[in-house]
VMD Tcl script that draws the C-alpha trace (Angstrom):
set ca {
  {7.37 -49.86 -58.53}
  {6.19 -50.67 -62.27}
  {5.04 -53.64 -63.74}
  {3.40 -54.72 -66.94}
  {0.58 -55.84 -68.68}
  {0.29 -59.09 -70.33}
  {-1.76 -61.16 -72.50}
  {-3.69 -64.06 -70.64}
  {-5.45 -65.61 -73.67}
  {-8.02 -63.36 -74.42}
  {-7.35 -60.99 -71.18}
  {-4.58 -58.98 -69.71}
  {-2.99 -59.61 -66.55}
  {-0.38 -57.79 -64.19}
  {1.57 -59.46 -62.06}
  {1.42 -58.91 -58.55}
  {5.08 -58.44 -56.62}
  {5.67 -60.55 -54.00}
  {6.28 -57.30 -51.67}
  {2.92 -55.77 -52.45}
  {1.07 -58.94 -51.70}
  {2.61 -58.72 -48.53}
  {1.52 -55.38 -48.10}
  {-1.72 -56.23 -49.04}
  {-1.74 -59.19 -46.99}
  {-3.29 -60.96 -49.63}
  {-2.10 -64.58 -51.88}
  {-3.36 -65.81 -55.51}
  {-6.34 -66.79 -55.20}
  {-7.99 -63.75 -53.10}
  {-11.26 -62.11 -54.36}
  {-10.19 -58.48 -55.15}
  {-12.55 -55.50 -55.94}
  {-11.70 -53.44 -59.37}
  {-12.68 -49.88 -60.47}
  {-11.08 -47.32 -62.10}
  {-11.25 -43.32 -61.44}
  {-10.16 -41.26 -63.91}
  {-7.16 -42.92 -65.54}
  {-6.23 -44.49 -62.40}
  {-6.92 -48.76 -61.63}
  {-7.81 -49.53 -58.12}
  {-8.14 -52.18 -56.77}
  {-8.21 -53.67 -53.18}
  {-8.95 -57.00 -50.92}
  {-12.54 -58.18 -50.73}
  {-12.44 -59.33 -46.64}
  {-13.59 -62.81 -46.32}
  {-16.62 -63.27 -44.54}
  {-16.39 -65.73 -41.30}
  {-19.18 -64.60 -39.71}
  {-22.30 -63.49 -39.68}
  {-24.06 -59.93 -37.56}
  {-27.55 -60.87 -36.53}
  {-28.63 -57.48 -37.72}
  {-27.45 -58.54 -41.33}
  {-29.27 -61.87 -41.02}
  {-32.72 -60.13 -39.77}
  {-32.79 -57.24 -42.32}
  {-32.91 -60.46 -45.03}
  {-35.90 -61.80 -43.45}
  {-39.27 -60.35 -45.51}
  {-42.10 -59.41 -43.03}
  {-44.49 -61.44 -45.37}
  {-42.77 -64.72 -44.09}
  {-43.12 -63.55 -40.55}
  {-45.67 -66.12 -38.34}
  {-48.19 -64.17 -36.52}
  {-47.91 -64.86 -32.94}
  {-50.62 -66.58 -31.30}
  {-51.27 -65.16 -27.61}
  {-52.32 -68.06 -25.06}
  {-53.59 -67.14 -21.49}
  {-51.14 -68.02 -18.51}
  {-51.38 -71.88 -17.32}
  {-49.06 -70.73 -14.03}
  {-46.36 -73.40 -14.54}
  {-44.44 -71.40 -17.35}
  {-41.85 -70.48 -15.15}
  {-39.12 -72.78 -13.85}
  {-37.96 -71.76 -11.07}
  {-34.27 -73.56 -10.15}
  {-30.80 -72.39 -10.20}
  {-30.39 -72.87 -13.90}
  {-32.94 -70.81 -15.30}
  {-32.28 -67.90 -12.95}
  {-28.67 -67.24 -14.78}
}
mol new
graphics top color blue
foreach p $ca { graphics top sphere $p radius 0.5 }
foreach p [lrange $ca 0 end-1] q [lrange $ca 1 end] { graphics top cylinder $p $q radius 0.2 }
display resetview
């Protein structure tokens, strides 16, 4: 398939085929990533992010900000001990 570039005031655009967004399953409006290699364009979806991996989340934290933990003796009553708690 071949397409064309075009002059988007002071850009250049190609449009996108219907078929290939398809393909891509992508619409206008999606965040795509851009490079080029060699004389080649690429270019593919950036995946939306719905969610987040706790792993991600904890790498972000800096130690610095990290409470020390205070350690308190045992009272005796810190365990409850009913049908809830035991699931």
């Amino acid at each position: 398939m071949k397409g064309q570039i075009s002059q988007w005031g002071n850009s250049a655009a190609v449009r996108l085929p219907k078929p290939i967004l398809e393909d891509l399953r992508v619409s206008p409006g999606c965040e795509v990533e851009m490079w080029v290699e060699g004389r080649e364009l690429r270019m593919r979806p950036v995946p939306a992010v719905t969610s987040h991996r706790l792993e991600d989340l904890l790498a972000q934290i800096d130690p610095r900000h990290i409470p020390e933990l205070e350690e308190w003796p045992p009272v005796g009553a810190e365990i409850i001990k009913d049908d809830y708690s035991r699931r």
